[in-house]
ZADRENFI-614293 format. One record per residue: residue number from 1; x, y, z of N, C-alpha, C, O, CB in turn; residue in three letters. Coordinates in steps of 0.001 Angstrom, whole numbers. Glycine has a CB too. Example, Ala and Ser with C-alpha at 12.3 -4.5 7.8 and 13.67 -1.06 7.14 Angstrom:
<sites>
resi,n_east,n_north,n_up,ca_east,ca_north,ca_up,c_east,c_north,c_up,o_east,o_north,o_up,cb_east,cb_north,cb_up,resn
1,13190,-5690,7800,12300,-4500,7800,13200,-3300,7800,14236,-3319,8465,11308,-4473,9046,ala
2,12850,-2250,7080,13670,-1060,7140,12900,30,7870,13409,1138,8039,14084,-598,5725,ser
</sites>
This chain:
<sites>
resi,n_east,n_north,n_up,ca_east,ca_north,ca_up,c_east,c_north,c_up,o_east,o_north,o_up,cb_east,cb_north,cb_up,resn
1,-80663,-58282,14985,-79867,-57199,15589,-80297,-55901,14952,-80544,-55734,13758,-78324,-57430,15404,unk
2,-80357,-54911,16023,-81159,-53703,15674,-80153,-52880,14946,-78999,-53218,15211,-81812,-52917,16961,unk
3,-80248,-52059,14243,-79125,-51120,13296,-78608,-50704,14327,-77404,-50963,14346,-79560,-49852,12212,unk
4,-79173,-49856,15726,-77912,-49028,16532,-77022,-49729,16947,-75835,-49413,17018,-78206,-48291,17711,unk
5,-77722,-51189,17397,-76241,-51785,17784,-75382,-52265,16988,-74444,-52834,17548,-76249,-52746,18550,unk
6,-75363,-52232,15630,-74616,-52236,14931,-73838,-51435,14375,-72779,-51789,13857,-74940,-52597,14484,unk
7,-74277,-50199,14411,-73485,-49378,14944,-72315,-48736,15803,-71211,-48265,15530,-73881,-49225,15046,unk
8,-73259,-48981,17296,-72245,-48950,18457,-71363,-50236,18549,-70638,-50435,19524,-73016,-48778,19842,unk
9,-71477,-51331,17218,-70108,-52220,17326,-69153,-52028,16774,-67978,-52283,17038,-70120,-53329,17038,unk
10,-69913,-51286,15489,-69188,-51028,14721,-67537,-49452,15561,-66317,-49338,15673,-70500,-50641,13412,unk
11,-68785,-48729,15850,-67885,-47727,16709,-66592,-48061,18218,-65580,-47488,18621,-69120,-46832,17311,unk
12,-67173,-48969,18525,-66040,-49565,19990,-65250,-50802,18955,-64335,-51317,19598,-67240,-50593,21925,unk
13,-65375,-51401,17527,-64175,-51988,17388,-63288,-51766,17135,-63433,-50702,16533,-64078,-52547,16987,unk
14,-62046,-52055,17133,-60791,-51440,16872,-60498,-51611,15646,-60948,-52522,14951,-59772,-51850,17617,unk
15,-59398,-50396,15131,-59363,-50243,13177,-57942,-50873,13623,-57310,-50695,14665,-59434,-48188,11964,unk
16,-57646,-51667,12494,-56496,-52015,12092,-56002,-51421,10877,-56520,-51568,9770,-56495,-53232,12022,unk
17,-54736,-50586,11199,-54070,-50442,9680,-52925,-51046,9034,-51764,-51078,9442,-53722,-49269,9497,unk
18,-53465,-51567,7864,-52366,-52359,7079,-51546,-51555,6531,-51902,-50489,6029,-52805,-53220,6037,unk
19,-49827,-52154,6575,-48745,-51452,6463,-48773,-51801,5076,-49332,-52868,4821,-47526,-51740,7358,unk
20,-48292,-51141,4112,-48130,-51086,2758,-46292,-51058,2833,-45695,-50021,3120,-49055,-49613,2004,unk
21,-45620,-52287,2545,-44137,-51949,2534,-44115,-51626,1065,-44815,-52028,135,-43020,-53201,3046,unk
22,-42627,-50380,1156,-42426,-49886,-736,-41672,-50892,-1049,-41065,-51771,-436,-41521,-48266,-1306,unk
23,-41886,-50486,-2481,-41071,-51796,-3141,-39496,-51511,-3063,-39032,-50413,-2758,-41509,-52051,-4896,unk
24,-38392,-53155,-3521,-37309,-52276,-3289,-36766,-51408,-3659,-36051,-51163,-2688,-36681,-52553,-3229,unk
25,-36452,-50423,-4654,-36031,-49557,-5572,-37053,-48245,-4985,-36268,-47304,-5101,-36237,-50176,-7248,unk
26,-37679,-47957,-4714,-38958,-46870,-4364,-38389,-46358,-3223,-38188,-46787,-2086,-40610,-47496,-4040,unk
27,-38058,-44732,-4155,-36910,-43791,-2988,-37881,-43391,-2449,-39050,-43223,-2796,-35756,-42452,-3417,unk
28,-36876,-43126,-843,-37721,-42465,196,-38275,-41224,-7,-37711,-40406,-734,-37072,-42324,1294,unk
29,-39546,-40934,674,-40194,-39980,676,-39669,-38399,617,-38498,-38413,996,-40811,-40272,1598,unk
30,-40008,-37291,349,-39389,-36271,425,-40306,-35422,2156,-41467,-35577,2536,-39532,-35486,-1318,unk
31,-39040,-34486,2872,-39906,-33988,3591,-39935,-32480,2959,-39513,-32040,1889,-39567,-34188,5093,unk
32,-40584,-31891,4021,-41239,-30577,4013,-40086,-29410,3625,-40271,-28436,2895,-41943,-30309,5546,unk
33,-38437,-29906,4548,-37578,-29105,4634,-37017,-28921,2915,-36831,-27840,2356,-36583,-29637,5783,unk
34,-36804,-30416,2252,-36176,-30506,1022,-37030,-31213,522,-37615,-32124,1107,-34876,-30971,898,unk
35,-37202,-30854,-662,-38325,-31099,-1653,-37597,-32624,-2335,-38350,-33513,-2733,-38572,-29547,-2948,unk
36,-36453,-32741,-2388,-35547,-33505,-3048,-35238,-34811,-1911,-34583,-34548,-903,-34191,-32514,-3486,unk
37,-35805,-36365,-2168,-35457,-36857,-1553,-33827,-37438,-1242,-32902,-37539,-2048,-36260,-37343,-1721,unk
38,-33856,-37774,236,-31952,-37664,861,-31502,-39070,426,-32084,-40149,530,-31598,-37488,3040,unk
39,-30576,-38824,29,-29694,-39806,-198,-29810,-41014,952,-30145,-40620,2069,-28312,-39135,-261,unk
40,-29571,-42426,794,-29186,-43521,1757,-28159,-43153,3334,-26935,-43251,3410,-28309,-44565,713,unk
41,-28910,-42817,4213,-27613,-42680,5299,-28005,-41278,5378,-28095,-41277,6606,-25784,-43053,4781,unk
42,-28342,-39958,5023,-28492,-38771,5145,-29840,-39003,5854,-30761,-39810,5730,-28356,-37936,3877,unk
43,-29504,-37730,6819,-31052,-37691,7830,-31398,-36252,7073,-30475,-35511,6736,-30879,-37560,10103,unk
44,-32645,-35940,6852,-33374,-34844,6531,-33181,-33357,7495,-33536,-33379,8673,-34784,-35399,6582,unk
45,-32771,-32471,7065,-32526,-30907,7703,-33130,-29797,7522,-33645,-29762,6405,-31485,-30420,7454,unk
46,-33247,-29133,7960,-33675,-27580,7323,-32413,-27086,7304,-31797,-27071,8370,-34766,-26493,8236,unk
47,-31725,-26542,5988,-30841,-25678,5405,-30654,-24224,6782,-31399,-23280,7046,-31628,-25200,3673,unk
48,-29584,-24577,7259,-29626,-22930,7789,-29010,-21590,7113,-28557,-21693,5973,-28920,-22893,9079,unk
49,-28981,-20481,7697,-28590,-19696,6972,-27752,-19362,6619,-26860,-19570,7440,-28801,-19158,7058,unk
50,-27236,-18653,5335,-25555,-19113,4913,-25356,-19777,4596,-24148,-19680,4379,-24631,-19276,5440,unk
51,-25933,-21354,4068,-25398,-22461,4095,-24991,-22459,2071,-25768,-22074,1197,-26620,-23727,4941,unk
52,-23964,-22861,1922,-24299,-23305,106,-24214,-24404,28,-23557,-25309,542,-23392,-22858,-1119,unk
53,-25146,-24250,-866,-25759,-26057,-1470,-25109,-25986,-2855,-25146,-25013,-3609,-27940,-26399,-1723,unk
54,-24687,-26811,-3011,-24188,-27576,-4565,-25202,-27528,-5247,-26213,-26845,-5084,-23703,-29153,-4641,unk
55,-24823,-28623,-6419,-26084,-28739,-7767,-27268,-29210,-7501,-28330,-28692,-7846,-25773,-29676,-8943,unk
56,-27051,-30774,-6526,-27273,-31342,-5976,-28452,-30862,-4851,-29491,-31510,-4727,-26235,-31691,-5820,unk
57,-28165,-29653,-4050,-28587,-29477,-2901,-28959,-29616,-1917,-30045,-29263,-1458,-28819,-29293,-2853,unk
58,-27416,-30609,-1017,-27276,-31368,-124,-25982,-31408,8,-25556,-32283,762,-27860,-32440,-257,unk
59,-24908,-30427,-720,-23588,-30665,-332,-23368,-30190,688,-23830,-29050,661,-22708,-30321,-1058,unk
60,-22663,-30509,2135,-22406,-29757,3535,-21372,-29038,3436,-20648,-29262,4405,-22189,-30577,4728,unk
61,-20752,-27961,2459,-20278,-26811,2743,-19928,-26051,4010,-20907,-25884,4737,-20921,-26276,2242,unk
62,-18597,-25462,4539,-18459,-24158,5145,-19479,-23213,4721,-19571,-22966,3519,-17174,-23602,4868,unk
63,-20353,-22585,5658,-20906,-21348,5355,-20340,-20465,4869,-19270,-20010,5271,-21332,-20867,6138,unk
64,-21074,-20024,3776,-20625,-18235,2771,-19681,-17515,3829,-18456,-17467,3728,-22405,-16779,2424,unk
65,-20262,-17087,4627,-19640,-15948,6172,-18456,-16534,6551,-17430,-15855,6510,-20707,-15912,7843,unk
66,-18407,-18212,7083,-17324,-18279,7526,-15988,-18520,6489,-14861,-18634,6972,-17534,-19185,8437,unk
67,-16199,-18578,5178,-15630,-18683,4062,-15145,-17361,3931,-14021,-17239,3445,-16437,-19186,3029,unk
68,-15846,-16218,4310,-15732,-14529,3868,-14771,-14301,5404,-13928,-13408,5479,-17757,-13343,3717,unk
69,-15035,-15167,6455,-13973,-14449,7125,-12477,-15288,6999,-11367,-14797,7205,-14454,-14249,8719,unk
70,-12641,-16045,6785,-11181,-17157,6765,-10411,-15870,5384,-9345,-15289,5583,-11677,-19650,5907,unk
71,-11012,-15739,4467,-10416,-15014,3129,-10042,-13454,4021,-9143,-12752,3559,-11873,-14843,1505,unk
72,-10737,-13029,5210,-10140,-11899,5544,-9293,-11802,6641,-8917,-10787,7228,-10962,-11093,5664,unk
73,-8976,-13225,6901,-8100,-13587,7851,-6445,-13488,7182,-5351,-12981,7431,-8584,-15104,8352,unk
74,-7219,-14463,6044,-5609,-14763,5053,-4969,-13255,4406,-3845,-12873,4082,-6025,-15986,3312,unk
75,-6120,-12746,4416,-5204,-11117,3695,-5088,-10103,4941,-4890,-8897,4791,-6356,-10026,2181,unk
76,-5229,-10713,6143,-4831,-9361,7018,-3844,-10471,8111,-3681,-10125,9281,-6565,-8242,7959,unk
77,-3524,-11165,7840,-2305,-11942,8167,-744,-11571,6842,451,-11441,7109,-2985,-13823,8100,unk
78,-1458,-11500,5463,-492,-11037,4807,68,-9992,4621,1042,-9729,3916,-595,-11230,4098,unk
79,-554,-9367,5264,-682,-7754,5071,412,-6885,5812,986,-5823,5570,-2140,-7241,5652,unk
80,440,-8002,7020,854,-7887,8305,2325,-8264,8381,2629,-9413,8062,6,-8700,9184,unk
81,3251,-7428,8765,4225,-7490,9284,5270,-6725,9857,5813,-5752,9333,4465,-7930,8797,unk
82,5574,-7329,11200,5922,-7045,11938,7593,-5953,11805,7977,-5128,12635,5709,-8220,12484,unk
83,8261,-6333,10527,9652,-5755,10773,9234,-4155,10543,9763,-3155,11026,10974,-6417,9600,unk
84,8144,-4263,9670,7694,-2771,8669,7272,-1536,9650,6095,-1575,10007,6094,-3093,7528,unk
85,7900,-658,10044,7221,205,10713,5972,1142,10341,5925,1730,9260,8064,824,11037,unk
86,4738,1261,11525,3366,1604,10994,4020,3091,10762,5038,3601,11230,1820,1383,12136,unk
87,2656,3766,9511,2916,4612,8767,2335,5456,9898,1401,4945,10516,2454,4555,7318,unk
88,2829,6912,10333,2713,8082,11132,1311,8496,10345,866,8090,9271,4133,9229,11084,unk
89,714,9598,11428,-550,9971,10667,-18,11149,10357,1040,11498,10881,-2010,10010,11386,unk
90,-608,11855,9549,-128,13687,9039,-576,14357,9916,-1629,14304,10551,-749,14478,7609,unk
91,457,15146,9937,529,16822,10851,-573,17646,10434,-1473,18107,11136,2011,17899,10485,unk
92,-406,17754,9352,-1198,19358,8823,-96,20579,9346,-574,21500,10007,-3108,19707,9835,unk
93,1181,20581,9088,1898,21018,9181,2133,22334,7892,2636,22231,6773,2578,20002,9440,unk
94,1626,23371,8496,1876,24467,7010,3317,25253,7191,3643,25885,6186,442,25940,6874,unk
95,4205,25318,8266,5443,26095,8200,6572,24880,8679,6146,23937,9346,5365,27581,9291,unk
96,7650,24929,8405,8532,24319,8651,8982,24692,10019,8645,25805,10421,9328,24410,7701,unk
97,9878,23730,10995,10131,23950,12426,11416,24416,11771,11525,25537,12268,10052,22655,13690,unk
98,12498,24253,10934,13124,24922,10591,14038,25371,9550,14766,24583,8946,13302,24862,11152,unk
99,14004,27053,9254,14006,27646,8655,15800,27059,7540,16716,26396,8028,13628,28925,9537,unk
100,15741,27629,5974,17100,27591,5260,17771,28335,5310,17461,29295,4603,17199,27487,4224,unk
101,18849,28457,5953,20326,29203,6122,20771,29262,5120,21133,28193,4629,21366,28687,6901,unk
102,20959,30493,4342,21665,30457,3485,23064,30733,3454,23871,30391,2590,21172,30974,2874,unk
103,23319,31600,4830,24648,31567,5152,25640,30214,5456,26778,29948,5071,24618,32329,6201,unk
104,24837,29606,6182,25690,28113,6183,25201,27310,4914,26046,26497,4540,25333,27069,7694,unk
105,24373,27330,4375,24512,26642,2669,25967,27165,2121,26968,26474,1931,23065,27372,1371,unk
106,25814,28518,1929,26598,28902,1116,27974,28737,1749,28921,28932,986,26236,30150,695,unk
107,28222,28447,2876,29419,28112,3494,29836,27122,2866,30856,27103,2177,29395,27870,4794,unk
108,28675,25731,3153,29498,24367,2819,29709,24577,1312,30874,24228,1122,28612,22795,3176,unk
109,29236,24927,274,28772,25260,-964,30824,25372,-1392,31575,24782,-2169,27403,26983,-1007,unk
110,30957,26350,-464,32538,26973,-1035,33240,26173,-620,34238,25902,-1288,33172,28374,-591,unk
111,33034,25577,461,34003,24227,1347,34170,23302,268,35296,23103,-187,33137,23264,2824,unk
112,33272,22782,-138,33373,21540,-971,33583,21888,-2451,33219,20961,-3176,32076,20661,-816,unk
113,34008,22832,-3037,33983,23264,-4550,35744,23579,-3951,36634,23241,-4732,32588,24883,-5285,unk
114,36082,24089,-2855,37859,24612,-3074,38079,22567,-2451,38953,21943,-3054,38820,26688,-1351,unk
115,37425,21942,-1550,38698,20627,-1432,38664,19837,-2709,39745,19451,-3154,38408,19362,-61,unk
116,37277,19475,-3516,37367,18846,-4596,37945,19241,-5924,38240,18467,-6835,36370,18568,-4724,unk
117,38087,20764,-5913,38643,21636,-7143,39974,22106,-6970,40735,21712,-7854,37814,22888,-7412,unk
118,40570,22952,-5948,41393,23567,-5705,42581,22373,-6230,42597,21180,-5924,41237,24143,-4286,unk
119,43394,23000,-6974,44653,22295,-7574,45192,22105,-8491,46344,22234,-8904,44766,21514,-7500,unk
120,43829,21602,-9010,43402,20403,-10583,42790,21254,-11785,41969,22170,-11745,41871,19000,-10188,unk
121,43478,20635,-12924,43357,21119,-14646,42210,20476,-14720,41691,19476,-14224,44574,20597,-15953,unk
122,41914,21427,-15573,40239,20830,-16461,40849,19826,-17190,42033,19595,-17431,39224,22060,-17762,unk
123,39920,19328,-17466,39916,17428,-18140,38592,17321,-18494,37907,17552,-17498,40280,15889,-16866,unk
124,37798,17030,-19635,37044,17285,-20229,36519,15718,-19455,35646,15633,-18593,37326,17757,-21752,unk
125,37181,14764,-19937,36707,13460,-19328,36521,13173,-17774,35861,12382,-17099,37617,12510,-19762,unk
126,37624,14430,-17483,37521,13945,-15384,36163,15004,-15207,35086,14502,-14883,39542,14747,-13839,unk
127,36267,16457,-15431,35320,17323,-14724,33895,16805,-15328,32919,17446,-14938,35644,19016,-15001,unk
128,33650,15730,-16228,32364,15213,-16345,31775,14609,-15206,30586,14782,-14937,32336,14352,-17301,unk
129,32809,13661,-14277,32146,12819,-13462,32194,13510,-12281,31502,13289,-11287,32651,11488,-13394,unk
130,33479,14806,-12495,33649,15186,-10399,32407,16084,-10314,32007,15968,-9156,35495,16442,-9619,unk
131,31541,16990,-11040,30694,17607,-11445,29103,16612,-10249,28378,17141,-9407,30877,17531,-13384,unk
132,29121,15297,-10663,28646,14648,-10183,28798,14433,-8603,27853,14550,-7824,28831,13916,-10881,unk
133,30073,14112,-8239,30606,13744,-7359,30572,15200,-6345,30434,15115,-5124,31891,13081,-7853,unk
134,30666,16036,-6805,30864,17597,-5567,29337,17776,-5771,29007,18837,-5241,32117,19465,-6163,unk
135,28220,17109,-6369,26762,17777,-6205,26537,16497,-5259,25385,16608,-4838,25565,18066,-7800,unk
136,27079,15415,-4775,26476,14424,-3931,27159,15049,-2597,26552,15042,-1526,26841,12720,-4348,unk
137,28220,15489,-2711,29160,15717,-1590,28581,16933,-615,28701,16965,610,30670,16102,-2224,unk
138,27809,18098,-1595,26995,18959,-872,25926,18499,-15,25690,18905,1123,26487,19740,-1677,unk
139,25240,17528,-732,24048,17360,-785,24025,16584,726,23187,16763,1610,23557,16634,-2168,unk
140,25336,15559,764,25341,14971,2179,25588,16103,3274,25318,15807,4438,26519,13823,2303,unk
141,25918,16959,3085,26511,18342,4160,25441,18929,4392,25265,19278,5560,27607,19561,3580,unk
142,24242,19276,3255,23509,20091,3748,22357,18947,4216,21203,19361,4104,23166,21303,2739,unk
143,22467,17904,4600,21451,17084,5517,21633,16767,6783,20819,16416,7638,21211,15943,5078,unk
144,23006,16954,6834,23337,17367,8524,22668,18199,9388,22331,17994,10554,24499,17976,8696,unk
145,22433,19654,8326,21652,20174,9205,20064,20750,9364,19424,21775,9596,22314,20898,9398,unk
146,19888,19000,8997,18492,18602,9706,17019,19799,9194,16064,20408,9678,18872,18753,11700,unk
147,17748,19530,7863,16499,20718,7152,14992,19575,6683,14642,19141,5585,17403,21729,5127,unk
148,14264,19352,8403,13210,18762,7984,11951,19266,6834,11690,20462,6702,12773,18554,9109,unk
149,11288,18274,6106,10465,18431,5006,11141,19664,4213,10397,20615,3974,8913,18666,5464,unk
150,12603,19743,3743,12753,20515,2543,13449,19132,1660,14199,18207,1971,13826,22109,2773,unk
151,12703,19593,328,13430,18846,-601,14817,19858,-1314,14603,21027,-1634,12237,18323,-1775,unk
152,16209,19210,-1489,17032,19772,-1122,17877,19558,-3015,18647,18658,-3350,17615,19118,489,unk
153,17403,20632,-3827,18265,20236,-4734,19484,20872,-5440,19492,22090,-5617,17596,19958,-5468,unk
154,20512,20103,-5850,21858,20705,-6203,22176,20684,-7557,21610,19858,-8273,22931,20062,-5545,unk
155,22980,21450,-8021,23151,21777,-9269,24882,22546,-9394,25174,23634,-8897,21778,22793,-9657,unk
156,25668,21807,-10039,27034,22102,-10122,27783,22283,-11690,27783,21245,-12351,27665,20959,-9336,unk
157,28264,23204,-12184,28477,23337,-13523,30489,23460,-13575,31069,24078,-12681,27418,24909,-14113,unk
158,30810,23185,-14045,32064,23448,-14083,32543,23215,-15800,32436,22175,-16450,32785,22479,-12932,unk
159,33100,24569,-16264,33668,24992,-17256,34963,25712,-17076,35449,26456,-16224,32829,25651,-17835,unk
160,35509,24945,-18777,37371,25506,-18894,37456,26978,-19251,36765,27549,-20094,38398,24647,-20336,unk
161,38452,27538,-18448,38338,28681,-18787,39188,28899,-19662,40269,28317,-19569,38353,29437,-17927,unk
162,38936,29810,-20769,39271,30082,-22242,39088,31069,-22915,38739,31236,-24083,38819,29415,-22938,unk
163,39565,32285,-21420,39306,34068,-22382,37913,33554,-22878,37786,33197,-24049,40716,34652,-24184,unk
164,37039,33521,-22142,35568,33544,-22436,34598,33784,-21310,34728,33677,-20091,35201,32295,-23019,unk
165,33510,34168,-22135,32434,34881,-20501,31809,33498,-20262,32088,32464,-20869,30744,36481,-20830,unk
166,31017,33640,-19385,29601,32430,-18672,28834,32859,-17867,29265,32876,-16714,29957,31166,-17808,unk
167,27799,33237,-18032,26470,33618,-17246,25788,31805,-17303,25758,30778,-17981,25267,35170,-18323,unk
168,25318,32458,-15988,24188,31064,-15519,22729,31773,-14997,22658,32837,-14382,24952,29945,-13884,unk
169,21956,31191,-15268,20527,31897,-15107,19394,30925,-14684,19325,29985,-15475,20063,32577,-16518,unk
170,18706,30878,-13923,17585,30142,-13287,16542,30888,-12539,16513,31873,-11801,18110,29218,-12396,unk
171,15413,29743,-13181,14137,30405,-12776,13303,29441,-12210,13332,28233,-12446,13417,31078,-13891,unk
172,12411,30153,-11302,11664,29383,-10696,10508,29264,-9877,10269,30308,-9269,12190,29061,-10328,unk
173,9615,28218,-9635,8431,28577,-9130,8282,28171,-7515,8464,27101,-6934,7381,27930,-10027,unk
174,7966,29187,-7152,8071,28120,-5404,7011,29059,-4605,6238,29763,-5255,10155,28135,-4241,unk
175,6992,29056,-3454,7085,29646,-2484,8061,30548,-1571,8914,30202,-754,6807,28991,-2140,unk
176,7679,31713,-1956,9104,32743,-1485,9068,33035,99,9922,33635,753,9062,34497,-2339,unk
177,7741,32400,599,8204,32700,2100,8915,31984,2788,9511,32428,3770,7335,32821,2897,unk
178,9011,30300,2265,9824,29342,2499,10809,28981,1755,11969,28908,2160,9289,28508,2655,unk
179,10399,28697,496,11511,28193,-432,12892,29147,-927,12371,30237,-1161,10734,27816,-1714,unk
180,13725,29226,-1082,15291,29674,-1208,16503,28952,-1661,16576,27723,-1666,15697,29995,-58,unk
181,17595,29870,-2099,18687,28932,-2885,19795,29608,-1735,19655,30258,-699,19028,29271,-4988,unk
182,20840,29140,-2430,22577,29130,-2267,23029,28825,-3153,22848,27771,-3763,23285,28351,-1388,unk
183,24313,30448,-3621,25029,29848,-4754,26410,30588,-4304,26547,31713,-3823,24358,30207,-6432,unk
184,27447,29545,-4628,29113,29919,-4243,29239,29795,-5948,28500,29416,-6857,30335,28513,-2954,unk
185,31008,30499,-5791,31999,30258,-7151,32637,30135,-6950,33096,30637,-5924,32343,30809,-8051,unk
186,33538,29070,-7996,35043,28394,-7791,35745,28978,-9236,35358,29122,-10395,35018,26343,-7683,unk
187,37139,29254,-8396,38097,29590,-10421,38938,29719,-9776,39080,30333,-8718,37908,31063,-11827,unk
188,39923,28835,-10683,41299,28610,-10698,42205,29226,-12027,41727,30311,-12360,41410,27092,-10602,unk
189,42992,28961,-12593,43839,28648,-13851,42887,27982,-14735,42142,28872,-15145,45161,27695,-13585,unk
190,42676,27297,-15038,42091,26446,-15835,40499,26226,-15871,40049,25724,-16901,42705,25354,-15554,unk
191,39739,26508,-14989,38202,26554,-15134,37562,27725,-14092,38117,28576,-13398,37546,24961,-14749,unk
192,36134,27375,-14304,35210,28301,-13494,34769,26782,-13143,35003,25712,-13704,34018,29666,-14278,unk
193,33736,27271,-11511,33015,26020,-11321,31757,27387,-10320,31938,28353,-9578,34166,24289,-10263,unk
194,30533,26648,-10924,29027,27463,-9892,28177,26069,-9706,27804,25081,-10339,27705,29027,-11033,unk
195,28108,26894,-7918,27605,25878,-6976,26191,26129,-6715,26323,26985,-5841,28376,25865,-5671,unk
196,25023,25996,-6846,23529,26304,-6636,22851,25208,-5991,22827,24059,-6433,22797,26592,-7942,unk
197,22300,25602,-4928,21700,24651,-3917,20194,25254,-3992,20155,26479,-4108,22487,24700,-2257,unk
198,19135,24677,-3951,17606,25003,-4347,17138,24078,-2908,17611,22985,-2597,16931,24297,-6263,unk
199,16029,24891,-2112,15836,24442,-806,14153,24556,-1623,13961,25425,-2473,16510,25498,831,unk
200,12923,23458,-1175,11985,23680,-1420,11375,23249,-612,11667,22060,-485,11738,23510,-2311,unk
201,10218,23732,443,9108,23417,1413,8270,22211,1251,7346,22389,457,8221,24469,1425,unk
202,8343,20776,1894,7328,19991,1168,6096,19879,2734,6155,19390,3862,8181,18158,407,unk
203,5004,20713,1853,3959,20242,2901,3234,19248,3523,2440,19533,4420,3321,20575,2754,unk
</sites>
């Protein structure tokens, strides 16, 4: 037999390949996606994006993202509620819609110094607390009339009278095109009482 045809037998016979089985213990192969061969029962993946992997790197985790929105779910569900009314946006409001009367300050001012005073002896222990009590009593009168964005403050002194003088004196920083007071006086027999109401613009 001539070499070519041994050749061309060699070329038209068919190759057989022998299977090499692994032994038992001999972990499966690694692929391309994970360098790390898969556990028994795990099929091989490419990692998508977002995904976190454990130590391991093969734990099936919630994605980072959907983890970042569930956490911004839970704080804008808490955040949230319904009884609370939403906060108004600002005006930019530089003058008040309306202006401090000092004539009706000083009205209620005298109203409420003659019903709570008119009558009654100084009492060192009583005119401590009514002192209190006629600066709340203004304070509800002059919110009646609806003195929006002024902060509204009162100040009431009441002393025994005792053949003796009393000056009262206050100073202050504000705004004089808006801001303004009210002051009444009370005297009976037995004491002096000064009523000062302080109106201030809040922008």
């Amino acid at each position: 037999m001539s070499t070519d045809s041994v050749n061309k037998m060699n070329d038209s016979s068919p190759v057989h390949h022998k299977k090499h089985p692994h032994p038992p213990n001999h972990p499966p192969p690694a692929c391309a996606a994970h360098p790390h061969p898969h556990p028994p029962g795990m099929k091989g993946h490419r990692p998508r994006a977002g995904t976190w992997h454990g130590k391991d790197g093969l734990s099936g985790t919630p994605t980072v993202s959907r983890q970042r929105n569930t956490a911004d779910d839970q704080r804008s569900d808490k955040s949230y509620h319904p009884d609370i009314p939403l906060e108004l946006e600002p005006t930019y409001k530089m003058e008040p819609d309306s202006r401090f009367s000092i004539r009706k300050v000083s009205k209620i001012i005298k109203s409420v110094l003659q019903e709570q005073l008119a009558g009654k002896k100084y009492e060192a222990s009583i005119m401590n607390k009514k002192s209190k009590t006629v600066c709340d009593v203004i304070k509800d009168r002059i919110k009646e009339l609806d003195l929006d964005r002024f902060k509204i403050l009162c100040w009431v002194c009441i002393s025994q009278k005792n053949n003796q003088s009393m000056q009262v004196t206050s100073r202050c920083l504000w705004d004089s095109k808006f801001d303004n007071f009210a002051c009444e006086n009370f005297e009976n027999s037995t004491m002096y009482a000064t009523g000062i109401v302080y109106a201030v613009y809040m922008e």
